[in-house]
Backbone as a printed PyTorch tensor [residue, N CA C, xyz], in Angstrom:
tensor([[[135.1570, -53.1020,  23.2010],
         [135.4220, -52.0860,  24.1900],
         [136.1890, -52.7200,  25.3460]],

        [[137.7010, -52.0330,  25.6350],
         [137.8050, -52.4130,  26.5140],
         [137.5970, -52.2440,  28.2660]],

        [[138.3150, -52.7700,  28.9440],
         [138.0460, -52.2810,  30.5450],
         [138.1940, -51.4310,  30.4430]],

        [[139.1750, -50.0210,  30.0660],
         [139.5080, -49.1530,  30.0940],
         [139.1420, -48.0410,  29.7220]],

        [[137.7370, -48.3790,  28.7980],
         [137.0970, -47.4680,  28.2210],
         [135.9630, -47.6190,  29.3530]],

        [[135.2440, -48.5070,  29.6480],
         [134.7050, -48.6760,  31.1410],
         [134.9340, -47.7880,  32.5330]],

        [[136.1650, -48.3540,  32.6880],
         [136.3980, -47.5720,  33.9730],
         [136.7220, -45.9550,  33.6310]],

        [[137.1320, -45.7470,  32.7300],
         [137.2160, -44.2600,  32.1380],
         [135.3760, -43.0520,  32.7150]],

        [[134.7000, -44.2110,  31.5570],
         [133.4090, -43.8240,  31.4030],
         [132.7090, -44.0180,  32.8080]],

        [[132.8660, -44.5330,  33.8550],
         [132.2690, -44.8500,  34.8010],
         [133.3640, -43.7370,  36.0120]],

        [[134.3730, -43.8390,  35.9210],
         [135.3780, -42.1940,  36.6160],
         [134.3750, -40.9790,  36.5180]],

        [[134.2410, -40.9080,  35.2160],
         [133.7980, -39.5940,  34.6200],
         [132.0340, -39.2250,  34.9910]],

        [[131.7960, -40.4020,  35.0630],
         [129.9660, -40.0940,  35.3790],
         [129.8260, -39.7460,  37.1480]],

        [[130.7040, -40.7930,  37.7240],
         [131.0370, -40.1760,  39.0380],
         [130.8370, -38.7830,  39.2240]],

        [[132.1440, -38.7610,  38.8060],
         [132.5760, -37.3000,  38.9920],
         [131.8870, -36.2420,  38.4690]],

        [[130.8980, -35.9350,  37.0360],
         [129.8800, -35.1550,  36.9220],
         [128.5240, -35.3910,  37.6540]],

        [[128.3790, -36.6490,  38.1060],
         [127.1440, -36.3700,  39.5030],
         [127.2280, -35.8660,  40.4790]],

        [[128.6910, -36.2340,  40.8410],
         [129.2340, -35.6230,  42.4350],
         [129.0510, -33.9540,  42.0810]],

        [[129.2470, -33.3200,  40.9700],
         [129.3840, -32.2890,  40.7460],
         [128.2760, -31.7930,  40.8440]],

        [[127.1030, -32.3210,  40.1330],
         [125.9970, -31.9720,  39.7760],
         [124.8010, -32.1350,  41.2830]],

        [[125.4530, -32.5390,  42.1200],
         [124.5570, -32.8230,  43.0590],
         [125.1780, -32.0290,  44.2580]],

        [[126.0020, -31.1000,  43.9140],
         [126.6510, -29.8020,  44.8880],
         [125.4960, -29.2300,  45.8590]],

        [[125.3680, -29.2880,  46.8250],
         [124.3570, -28.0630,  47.3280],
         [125.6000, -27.1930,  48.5880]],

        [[124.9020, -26.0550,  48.0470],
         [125.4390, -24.8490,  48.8240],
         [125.5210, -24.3190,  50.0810]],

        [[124.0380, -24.7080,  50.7020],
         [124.2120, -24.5960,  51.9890],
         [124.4830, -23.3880,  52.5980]],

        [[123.6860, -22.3780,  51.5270],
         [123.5710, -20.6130,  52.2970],
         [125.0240, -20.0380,  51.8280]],

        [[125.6400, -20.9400,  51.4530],
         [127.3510, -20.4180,  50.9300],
         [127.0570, -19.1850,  50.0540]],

        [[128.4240, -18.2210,  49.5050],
         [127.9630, -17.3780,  48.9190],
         [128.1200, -18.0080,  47.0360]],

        [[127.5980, -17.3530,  46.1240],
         [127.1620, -17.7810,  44.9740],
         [129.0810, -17.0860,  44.1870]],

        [[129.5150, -18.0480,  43.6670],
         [130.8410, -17.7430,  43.2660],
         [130.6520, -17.9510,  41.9170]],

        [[130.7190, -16.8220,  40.8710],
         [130.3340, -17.1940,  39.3750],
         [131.6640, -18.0420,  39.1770]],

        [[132.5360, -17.6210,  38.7140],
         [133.4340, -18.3980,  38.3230],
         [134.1910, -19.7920,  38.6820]],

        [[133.4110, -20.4060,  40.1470],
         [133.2090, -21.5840,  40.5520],
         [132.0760, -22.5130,  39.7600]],

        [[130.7320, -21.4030,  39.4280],
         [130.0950, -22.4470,  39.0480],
         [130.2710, -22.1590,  37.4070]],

        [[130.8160, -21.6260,  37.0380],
         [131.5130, -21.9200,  35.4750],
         [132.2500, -23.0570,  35.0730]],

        [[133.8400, -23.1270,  36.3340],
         [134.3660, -24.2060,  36.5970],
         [133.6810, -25.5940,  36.9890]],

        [[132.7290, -25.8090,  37.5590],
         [132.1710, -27.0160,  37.6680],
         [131.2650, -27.2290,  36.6760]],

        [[130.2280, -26.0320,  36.2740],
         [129.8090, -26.5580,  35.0250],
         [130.5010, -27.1460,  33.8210]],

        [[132.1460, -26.6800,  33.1330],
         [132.6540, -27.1900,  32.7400],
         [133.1250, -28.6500,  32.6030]],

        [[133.0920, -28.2850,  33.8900],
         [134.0150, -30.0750,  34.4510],
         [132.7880, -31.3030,  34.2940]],

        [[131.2800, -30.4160,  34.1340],
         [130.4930, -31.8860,  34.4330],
         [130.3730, -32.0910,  32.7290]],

        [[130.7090, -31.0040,  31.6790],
         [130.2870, -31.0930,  30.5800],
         [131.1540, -32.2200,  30.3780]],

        [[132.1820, -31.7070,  30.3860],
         [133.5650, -32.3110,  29.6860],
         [133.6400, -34.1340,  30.2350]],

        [[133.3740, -33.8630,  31.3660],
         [133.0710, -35.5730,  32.2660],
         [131.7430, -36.0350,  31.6610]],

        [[130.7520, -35.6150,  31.1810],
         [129.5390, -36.4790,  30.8350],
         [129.9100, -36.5740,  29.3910]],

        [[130.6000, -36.2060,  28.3920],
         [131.1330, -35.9850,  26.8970],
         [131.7230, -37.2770,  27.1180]],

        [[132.7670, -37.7950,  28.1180],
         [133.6620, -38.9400,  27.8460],
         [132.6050, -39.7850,  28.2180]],

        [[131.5790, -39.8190,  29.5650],
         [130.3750, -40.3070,  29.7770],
         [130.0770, -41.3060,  28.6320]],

        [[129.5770, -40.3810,  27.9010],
         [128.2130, -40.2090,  26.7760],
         [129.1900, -41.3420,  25.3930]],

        [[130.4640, -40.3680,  25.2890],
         [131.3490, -40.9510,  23.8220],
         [131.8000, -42.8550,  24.1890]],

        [[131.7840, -43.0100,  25.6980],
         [131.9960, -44.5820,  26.0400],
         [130.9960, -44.9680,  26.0240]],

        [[129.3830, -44.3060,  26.5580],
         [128.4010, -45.4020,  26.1320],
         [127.7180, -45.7730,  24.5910]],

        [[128.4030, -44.3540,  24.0540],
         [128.0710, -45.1510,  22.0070],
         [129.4880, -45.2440,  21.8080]],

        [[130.4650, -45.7740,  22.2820],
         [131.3970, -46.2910,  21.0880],
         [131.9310, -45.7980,  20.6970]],

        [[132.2760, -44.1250,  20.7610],
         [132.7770, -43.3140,  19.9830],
         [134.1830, -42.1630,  21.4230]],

        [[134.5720, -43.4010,  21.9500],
         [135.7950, -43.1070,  22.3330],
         [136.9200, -43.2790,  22.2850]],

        [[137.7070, -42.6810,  21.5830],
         [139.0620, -43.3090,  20.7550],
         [139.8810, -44.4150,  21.4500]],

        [[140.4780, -43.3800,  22.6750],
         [141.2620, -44.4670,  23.3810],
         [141.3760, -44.1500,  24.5690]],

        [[141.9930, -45.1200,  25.5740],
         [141.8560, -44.7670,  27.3090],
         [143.4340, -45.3060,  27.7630]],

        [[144.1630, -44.7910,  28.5020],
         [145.2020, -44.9640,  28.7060],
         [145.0250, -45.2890,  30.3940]],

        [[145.8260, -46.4820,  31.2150],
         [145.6810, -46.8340,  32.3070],
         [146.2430, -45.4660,  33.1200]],

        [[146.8670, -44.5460,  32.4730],
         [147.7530, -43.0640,  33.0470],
         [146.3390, -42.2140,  33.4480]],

        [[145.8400, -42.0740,  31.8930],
         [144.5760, -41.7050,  32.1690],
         [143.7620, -41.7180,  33.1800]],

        [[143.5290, -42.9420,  33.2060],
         [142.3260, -43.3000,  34.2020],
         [142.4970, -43.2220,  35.3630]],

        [[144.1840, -43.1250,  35.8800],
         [144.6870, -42.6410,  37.4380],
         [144.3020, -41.7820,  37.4210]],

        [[144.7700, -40.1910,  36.5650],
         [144.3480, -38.7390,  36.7830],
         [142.8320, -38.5880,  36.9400]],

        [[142.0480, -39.9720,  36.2360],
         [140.5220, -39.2610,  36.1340],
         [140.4310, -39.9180,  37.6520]],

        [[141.0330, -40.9700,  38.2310],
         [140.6590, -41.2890,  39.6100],
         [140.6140, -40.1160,  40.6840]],

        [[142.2360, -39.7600,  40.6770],
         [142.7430, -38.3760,  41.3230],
         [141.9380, -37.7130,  41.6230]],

        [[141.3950, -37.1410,  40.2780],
         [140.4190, -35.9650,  40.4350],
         [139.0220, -36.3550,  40.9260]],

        [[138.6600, -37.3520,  40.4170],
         [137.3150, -38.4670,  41.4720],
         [137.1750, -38.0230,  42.8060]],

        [[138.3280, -38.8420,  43.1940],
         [138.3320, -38.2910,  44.5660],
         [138.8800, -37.3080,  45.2200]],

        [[139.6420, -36.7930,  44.7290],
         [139.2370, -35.0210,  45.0170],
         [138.0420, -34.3820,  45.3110]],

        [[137.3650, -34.9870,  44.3740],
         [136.3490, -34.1210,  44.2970],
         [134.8820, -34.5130,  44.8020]],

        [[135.0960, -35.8940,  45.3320],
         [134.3910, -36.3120,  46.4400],
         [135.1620, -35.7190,  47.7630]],

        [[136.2610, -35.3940,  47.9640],
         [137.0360, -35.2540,  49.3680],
         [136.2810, -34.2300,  49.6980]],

        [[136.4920, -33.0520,  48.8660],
         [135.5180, -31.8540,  48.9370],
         [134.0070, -31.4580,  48.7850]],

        [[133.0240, -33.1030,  48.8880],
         [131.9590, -32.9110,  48.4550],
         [131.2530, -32.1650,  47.6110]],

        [[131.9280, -31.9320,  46.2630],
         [131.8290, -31.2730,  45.2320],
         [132.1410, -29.9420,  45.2580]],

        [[132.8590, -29.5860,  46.3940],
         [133.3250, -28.1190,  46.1230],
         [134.0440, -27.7520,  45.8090]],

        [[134.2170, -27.3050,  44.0680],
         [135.5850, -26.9130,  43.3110],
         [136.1320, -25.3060,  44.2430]],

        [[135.7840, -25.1520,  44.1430],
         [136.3340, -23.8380,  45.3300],
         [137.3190, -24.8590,  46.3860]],

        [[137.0650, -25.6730,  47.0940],
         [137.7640, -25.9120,  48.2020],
         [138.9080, -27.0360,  47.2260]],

        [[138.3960, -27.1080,  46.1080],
         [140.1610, -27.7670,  45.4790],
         [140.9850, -26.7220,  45.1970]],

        [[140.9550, -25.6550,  45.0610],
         [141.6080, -24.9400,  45.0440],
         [142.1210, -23.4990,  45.9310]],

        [[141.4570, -23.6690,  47.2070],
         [141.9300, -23.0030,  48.3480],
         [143.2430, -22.2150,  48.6350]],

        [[143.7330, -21.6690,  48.5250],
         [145.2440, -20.6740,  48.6720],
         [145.6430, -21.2040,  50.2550]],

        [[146.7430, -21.0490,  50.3690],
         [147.2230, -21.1350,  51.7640],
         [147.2620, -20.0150,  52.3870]],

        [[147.4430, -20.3000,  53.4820],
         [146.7040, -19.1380,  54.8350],
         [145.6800, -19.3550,  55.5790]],

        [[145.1930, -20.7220,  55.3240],
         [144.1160, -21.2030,  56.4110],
         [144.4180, -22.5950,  56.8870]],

        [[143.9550, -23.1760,  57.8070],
         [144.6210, -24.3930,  58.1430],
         [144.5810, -25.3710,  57.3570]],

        [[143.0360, -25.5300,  56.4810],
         [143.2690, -26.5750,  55.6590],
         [143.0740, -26.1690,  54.3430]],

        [[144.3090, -25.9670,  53.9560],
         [144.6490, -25.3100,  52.6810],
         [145.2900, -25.8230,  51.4920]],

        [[145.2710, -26.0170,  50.7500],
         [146.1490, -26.6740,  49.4200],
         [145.6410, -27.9120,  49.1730]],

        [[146.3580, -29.3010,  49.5380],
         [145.9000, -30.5530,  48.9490],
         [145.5210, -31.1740,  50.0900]],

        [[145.3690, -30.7770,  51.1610],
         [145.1780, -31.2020,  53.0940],
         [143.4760, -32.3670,  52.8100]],

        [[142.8180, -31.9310,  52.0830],
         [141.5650, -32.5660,  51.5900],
         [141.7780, -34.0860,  51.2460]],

        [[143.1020, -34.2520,  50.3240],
         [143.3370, -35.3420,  50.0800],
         [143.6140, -36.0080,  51.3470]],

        [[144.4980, -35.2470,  52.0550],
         [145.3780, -36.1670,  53.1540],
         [144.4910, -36.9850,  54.1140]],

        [[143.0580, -36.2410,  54.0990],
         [141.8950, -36.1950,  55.3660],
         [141.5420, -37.3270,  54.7810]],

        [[141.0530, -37.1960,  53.1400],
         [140.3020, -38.0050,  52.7340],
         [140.9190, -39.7140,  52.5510]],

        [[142.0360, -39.6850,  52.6660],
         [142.4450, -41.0130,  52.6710],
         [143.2820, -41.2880,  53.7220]],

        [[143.0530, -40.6600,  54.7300],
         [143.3380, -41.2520,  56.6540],
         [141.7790, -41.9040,  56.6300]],

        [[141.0210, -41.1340,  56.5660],
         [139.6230, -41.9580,  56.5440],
         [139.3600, -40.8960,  58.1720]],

        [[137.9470, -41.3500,  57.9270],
         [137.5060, -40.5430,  59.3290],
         [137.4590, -40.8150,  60.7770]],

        [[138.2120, -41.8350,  60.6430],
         [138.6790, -42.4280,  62.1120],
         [139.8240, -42.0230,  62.6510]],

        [[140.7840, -41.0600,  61.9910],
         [142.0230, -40.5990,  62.4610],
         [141.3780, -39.1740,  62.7580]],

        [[141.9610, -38.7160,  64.0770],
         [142.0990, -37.0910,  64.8270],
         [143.8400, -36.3890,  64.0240]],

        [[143.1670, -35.3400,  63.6640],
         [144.1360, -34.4720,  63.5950],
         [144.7780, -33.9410,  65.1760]],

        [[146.1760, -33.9680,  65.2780],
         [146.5210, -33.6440,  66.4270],
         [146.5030, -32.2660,  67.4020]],

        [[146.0380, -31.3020,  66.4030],
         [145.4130, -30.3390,  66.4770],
         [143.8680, -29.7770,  67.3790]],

        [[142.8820, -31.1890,  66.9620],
         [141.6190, -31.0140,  67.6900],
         [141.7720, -31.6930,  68.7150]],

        [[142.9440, -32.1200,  69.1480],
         [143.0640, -33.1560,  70.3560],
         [142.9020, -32.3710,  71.9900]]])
């Protein structure tokens, strides 16, 4: 097995805990959000599960960027698939999550200044 099936399998468990450990916080109940994340933790604990027996074909270093991407995405949003996909018309709208999330939280938007 290589690294790559590793860091694959270790992307992916991330990212279905981050999912799985969502709390709502009085928010309203969005079926088709939690369809979408239920999906996403299946499909992420499947590559999980197929790297810890052996039974994962192959892992591409391309790969494992997109499974990063979406990693942290989806930590940016503290597991809220709803807020990865936000419409524009509000201030922080579209991919703005990313931008926040890798200034880090020591930069002011010039906005709250």
């Amino acid at each position: 097995m290589t690294s790559l099936f590793l860091v694959q399998g270790g992307l992916c468990a991330l990212l279905a805990a981050r999912l799985l450990l969502f709390r709502r916080d009085g928010a309203a109940h969005r079926p088709r959000a939690a369809w979408l994340a239920y999906v996403l933790v299946v499909l992420a604990g499947a590559v999980t599960i197929s790297v810890l027996f052996g039974r994962y074909e192959w892992a591409m270093l391309a790969q494992n960027g997109i499974t990063a991407v979406l990693c942290l995405a989806v930590f940016a949003v503290r597991g809220n698939v709803v807020e990865l996909f936000r419409t524009a018309g509000t201030a922080d709208s579209g991919c703005t999550w990313l931008v926040r999330f890798l200034r880090g939280p020591c930069h002011e938007d010039s906005a709250t200044r």
